[in-house]
C-alpha positions in Angstrom: 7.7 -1.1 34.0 6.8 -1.2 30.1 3.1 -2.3 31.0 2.6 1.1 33.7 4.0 3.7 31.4 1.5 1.8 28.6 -1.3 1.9 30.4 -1.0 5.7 31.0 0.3 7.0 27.6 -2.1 8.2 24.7 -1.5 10.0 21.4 -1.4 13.6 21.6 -4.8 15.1 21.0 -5.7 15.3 17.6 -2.9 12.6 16.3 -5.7 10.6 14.4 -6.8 13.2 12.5 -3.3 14.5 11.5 -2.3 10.8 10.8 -5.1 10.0 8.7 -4.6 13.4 6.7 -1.0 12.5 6.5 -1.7 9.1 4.6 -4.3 10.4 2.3 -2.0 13.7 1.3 1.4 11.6 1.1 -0.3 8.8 -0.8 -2.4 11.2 -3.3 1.2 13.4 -4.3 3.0 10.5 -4.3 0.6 8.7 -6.8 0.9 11.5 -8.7 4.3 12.0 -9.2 4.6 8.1 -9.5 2.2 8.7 -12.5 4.2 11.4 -14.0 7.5 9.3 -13.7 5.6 6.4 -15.7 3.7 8.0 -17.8 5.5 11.1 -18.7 8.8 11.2 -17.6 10.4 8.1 -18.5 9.2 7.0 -22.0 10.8 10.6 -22.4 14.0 10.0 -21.2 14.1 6.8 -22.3 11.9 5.8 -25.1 13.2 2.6 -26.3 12.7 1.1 -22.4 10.1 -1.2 -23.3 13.2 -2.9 -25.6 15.8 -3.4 -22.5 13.0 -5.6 -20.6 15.4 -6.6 -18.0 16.2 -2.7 -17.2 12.4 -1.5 -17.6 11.2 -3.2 -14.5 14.2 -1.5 -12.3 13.3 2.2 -14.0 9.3 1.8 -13.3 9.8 0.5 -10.1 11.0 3.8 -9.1 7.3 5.2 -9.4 6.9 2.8 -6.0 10.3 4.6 -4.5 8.7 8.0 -5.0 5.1 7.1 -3.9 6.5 5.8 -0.5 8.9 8.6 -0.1 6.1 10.9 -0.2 3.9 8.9 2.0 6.7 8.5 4.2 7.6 12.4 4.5 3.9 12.5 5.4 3.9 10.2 8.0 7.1 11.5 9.7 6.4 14.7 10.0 3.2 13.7 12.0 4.9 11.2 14.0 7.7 13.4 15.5 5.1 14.4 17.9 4.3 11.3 19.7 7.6 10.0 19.2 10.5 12.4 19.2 13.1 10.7 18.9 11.4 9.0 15.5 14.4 8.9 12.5 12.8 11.2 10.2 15.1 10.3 7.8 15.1 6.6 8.4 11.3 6.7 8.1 11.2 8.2 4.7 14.1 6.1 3.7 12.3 2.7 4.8 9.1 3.6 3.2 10.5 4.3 0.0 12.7 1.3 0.0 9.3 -0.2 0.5 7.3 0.8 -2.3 10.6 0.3 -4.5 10.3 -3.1 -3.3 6.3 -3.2 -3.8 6.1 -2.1 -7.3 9.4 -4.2 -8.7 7.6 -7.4 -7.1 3.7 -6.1 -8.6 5.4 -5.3 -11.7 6.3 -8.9 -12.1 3.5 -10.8 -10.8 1.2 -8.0 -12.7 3.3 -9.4 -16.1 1.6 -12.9 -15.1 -1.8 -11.8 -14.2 -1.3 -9.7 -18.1 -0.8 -13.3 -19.9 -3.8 -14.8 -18.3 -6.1 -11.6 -18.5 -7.9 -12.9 -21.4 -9.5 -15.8 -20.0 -10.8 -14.0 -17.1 -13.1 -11.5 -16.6 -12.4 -7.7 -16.5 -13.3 -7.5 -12.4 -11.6 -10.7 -11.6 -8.6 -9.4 -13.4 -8.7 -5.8 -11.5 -9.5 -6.7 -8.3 -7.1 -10.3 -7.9 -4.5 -7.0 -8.9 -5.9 -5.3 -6.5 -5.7 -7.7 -3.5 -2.6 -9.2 -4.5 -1.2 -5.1 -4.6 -2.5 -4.6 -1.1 -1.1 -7.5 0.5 2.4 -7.1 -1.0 2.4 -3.6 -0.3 1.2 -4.2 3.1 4.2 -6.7 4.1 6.8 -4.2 2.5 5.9 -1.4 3.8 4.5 -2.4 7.4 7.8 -5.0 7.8 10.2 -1.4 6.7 8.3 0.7 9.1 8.3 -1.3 11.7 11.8 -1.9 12.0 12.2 1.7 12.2 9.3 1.8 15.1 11.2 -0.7 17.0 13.8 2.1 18.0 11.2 4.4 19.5 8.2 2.5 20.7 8.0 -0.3 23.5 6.0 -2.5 21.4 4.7 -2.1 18.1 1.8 -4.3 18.3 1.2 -5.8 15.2 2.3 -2.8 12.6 2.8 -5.0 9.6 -0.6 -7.0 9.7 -2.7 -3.4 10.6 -0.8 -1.9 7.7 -1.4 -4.5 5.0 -5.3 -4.7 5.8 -5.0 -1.1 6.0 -3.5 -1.5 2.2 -5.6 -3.9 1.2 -8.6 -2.5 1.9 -7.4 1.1 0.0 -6.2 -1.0 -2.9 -9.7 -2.9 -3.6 -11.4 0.9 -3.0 -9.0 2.7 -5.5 -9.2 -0.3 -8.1 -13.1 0.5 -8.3 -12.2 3.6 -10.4 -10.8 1.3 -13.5 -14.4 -0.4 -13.0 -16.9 2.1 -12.9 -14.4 4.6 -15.8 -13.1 4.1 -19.0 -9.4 3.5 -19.5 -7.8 6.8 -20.5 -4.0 7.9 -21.6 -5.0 11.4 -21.6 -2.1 13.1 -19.4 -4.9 15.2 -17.5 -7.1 11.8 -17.0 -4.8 10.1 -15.4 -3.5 12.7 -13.2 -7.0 13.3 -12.0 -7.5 9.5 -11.6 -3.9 9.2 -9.3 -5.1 12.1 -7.2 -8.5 10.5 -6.4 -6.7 6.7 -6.2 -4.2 7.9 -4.1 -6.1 10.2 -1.9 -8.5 7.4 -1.5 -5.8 4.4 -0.7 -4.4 7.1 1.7 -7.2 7.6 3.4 -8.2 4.3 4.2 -4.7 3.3 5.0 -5.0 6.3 7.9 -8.8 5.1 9.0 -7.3 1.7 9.9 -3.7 2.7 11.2 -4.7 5.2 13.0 -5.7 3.1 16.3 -2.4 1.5 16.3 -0.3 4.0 18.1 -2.3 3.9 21.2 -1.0 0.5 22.0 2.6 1.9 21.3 3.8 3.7 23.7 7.7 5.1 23.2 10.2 3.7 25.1 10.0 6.6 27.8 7.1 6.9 27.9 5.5 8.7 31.2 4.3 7.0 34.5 1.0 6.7 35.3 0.2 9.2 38.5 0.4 7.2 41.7 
């Protein structure tokens, strides 16, 4: 039975710490590049974007796409160990889809928040972006995932929930660094500033995740030893 081969099955030693490393390494290249795709790459491919405003939102919504496909590459590669059988290319695949999602749906509530950012203050403004970030990237990315976990684990516990406080709590840490520094376009700056953000929204994203898998045992798993 399910319950007997879950009782007896753990993570293989060290999982956590590969995990947690996965999420703040995906998440901290993948902020990056989604930086240098925003910031860099598009206005030069396509400099009159900001013209076209129903195409803009479908090109910068790829930043999400690559973030999650490097988080998601991560991820997989640490996860083949406990679960063999895990789709590496699904995974990658859902998680991108994910933050493509993600970042087309916070690109248009952000456009709201934009119109209304002068009659709040600066930290209300940052942080409602912040929670409101976390929560959607939480739902996309922990609903994508754990359809994918549904073909290799017995039950996924609640995935989606432990990923979006796992989001949420990255995204209110990594919105503290447009409190405490200036606002820069300097190339360099904001690089520096992804790396950090990212690293740091990985990292907590690990820390809370990382519990998860021992209440998901794969669907063969071992028996307990009579």
């Amino acid at each position: 039975m399910i319950l007997d081969s879950s009782a007896a099955w753990m993570p293989p030693p060290g999982h956590s710490g590969r995990w947690i490393l996965a999420c703040a390494a995906g998440s901290a290249v993948g902020l990056v590049l989604a930086t240098v795709w925003n910031a860099l790459v598009l206005p030069g491919i396509a400099p009159g974007l900001a013209d076209i405003p129903r195409l803009a939102p479908l090109l910068q919504a790829l930043a999400g796409a690559i973030l999650g496909a490097c988080l998601g590459a991560a991820q997989a590669a640490v996860l083949r160990a406990p679960y063999p059988d895990l789709p590496f290319a699904a995974w990658v695949a859902a998680t991108a889809a994910a933050g493509y999602v993600a970042a087309l749906g916070l690109g248009l509530i952000y456009g709201v928040l934009a119109q209304h950012a002068g009659s709040m203050p600066i930290v209300v403004f940052v942080l409602a972006g912040a929670a409101l970030k976390g929560v959607l990237s939480g739902l996309s990315f922990g609903f994508a995932q754990g359809r994918v976990l549904d073909r290799v684990v017995a039950e996924r516990a609640s995935w989606t929930r432990v990923v979006m406080i796992g989001f949420l709590l990255g995204t209110l840490l990594g919105s503290m660094r447009w409190l405490i520094l200036p606002m820069s376009r300097d190339p360099m700056e904001l690089l520096l500033g992804a790396v950090f953000g990212g690293a740091l929204e990985g990292l907590a994203l690990g820390l809370v995740t990382a519990g998860a898998f021992r209440f998901m045992p794969p669907r063969e798993a071992p028996r307990s030893p009579p």
